[in-house]
N, C-alpha and C positions, 0 to 999 in steps of 0.2 A: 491408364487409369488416372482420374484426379485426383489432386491430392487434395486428401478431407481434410485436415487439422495441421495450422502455422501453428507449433511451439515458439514462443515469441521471451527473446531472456536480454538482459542486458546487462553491460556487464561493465565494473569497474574494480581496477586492483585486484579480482577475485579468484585468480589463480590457484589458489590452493584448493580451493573448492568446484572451480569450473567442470576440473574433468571428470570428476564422480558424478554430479550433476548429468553432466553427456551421457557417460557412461551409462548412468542407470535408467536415462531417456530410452537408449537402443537395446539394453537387454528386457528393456518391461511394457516398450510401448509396441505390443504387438496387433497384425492385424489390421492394422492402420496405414493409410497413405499416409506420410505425416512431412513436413518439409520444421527444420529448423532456421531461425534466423534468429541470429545476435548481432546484438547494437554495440558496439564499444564505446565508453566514453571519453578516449582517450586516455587505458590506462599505462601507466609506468611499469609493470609491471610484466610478466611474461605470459598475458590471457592472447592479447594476439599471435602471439607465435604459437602458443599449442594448437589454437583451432587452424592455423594455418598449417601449421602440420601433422597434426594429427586426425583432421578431420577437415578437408579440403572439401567436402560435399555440403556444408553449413555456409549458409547464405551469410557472410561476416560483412556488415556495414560499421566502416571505422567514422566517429564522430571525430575533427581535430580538433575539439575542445569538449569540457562535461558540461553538457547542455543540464546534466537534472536527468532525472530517471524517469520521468514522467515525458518529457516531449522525445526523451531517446523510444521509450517505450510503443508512443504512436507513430515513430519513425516504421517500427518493426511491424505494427498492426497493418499501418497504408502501405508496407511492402508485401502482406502477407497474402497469399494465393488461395488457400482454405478456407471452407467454410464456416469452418469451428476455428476458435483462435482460443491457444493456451497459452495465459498470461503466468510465468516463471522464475523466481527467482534464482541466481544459480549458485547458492549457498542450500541447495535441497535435494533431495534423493526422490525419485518416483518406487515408491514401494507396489512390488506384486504387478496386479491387472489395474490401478488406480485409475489412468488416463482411459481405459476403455470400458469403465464400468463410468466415468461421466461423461464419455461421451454417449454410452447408451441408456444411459438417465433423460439426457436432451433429450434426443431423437426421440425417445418415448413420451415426453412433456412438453409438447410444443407453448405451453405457456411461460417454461421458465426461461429467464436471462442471464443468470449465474449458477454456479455452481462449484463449491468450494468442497475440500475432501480433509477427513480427519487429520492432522496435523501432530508431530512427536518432535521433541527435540531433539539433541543431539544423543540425550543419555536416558532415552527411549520413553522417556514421559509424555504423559498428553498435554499438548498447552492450547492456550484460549485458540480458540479460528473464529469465534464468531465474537461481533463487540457491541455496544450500546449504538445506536446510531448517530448521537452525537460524541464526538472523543474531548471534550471536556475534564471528563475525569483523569485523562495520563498527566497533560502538562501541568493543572490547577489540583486536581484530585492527590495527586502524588505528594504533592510539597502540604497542602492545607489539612489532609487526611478529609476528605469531603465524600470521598469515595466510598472511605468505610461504613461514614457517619448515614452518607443518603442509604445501603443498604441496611443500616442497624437498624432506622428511626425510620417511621411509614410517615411521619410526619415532617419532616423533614425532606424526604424522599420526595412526599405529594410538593411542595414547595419548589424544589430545586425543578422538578419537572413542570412545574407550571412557567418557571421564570425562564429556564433554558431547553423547556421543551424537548425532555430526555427523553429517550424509550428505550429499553434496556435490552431484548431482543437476543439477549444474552443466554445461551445453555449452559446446565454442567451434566448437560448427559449426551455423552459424543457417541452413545448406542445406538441412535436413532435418527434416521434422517427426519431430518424438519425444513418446515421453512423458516429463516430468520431476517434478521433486519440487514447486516454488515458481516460482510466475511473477511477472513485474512487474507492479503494479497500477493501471499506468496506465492499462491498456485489458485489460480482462478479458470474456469472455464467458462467462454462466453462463444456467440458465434458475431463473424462479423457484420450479416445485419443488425443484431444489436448493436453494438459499438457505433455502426455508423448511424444508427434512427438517435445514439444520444451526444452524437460529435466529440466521439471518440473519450481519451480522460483528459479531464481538465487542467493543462500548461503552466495553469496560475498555479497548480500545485507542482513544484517540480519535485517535489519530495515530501511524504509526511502522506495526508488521508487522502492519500488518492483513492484507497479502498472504499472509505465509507463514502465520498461522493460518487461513486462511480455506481454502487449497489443503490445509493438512494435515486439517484438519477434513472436507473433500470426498473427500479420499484415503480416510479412514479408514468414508469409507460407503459405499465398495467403487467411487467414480468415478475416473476416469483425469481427470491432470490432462497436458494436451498443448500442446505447443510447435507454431502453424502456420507454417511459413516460408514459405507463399504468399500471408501476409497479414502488408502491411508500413503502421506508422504513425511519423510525425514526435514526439519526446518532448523537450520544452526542458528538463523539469524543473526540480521543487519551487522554481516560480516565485513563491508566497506565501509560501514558509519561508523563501526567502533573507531577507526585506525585516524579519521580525520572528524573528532568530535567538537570544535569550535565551527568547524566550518557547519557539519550539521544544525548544531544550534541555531544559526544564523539563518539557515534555509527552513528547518525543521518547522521550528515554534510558530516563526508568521503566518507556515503553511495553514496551521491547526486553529490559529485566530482565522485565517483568510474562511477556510472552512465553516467556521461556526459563522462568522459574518455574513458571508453569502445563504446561508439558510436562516436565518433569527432578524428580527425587527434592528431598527435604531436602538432602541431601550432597552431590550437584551443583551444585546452586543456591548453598551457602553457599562452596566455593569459588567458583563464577562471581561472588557476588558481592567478594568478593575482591577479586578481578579487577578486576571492574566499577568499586567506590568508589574502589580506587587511582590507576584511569586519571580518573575523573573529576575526585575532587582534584587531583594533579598539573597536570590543566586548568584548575582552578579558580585554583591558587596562579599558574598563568602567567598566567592575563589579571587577576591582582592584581600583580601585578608590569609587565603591559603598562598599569594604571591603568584597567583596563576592568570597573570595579566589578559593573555590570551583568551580562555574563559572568561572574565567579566567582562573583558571586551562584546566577544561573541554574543552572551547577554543581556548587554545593555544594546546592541545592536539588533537584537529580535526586538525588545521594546521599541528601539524608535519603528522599525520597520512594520508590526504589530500595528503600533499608533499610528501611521501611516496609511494603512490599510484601513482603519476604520473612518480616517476625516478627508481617505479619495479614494473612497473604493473601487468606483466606476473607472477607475486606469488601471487597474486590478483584475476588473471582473468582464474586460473588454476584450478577452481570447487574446490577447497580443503582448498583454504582457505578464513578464514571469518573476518568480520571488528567487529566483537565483542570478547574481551578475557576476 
């Protein structure tokens, strides 16, 4: 028989959490041909040797350097045999029947091109899976409180969306399947004609929205991107980016400008960036002031990188180049 569905994970430092992860791949993904393939990105750590020994039937491609999660990630997709490709964090638990109740959502919706599953943390709460489709709001919204302000104030709200062209797309009722605009990327279901009709996920993000361009990009080829709430996974979360957070920043932020700039005018953009360098200075100069050189370093290095991105975007946005060196 063929195998239907590449579980596709990648993996960095993440040891701790790898093998639960696995584990709860093979006791929950049943019924399924399914083949796994993990990316390593060269970690330090002891994620290579578990899969190597403990699970020697997993497709392991070793990076000898961290390309970014993003082009490790398409490594695993152009390696993948399935028709259905499950994109996975491996800081996650597959709860119950999750992965065969999306894969038989597709099957049954030959319209849709995503599909993401109710989402818990670690201490069994529901957290957000679906987002505004632009992400705006985390890195400027967070520090300026804009975020609260656009949901308090409808007037305010109409404004901010007219200048950065927000849609909100956002649920607080994870009862009900829907369709929405942006999913969480921890656990994403797609098949790989998609992937391939949108050239795969975008490189220039090696880190950060690769979710929301990937779902807008699927949207805009006429796919439904849907919310399944009868398919529920565990998500600790960006358990490798806490351990190495200057470096994040550095890859992270420009991602999230890179992002908004490839979707938004000249004139949007140069207020968002604004916006953007303000708040990350500001950041910068406090953790020079907390004596945390590293950090404002990191900081003032998404701004220039940021700035960079907006006055040569087209070296940017020309598939070849990446926001990680």
């Amino acid at each position: 028989m063929e195998i239907e569905l590449s579980i596709c994970i990648v993996s960095y430092n993440v040891s701790a959490y790898l093998n639960n992860c696995i584990q709860s791949i093979k006791e929950n993904v049943r019924d399924v041909r399914y083949e796994i393939i993990i990316v390593d990105n060269d970690s330090k750590d002891d994620s290579v040797n578990i899969i190597k020994r403990e699970y020697p039937e997993i497709n392991l491609i070793e990076n000898i350097k961290n390309t970014g999660y993003v082009p490790a990630m398409n490594i695993a997709i152009k390696n993948a045999v399935g028709k259905y490709i499950l994109i996975l964090s491996p800081d996650t638990i597959i709860k119950g029947n999750a992965i065969k109740r999306m894969l038989n959502y597709m099957k049954n919706n030959t319209n849709v091109g995503i599909i993401g599953p109710k989402t818990y943390n670690g201490d069994g709460e529901i957290v957000t899976s679906c987002h505004s489709e632009n992400p705006w709001v985390f890195p400027v919204g967070e520090f300026w409180g804009l975020a609260n302000l656009a949901r308090g104030n409808k007037y305010f709200k109409a404004i901010i969306s007219k200048i950065f062209k927000v849609k909100t797309g956002v649920t607080n009722d994870y009862t009900v399947t829907q369709e929405v605009n942006v999913l969480d990327g921890g656990c994403l279901l797609s098949s790989k004609k998609v992937l391939s009709e949108i050239g795969f996920i975008d490189e220039a993000i090696s880190i950060g929205p690769d979710d929301y361009d990937t779902c807008k990009r699927v949207k805009l080829k006429g796919y439904k991107v849907v919310f399944l709430s009868e398919a529920e996974i565990i998500h600790f979360v960006c358990t490798s980016k806490n351990k190495f957070k200057s470096f994040v920043v550095k890859v992270h932020y420009p991602a999230f400008f890179y992002f908004f700039r490839k979707w938004n005018n000249i004139f949007s953009s140069f207020l968002f960036l604004i916006f953007y360098s303000t708040n990350l200075m500001l950041r910068s100069i406090y953790y020079l002031f907390k004596k945390d050189i590293d950090m404002a370093l990191a900081y003032f290095a998404a701004v220039q990188k940021s700035s960079d991105i907006y006055f040569n975007f087209s070296k940017y946005n020309s598939g070849s180049k990446k926001l990680i060196n």
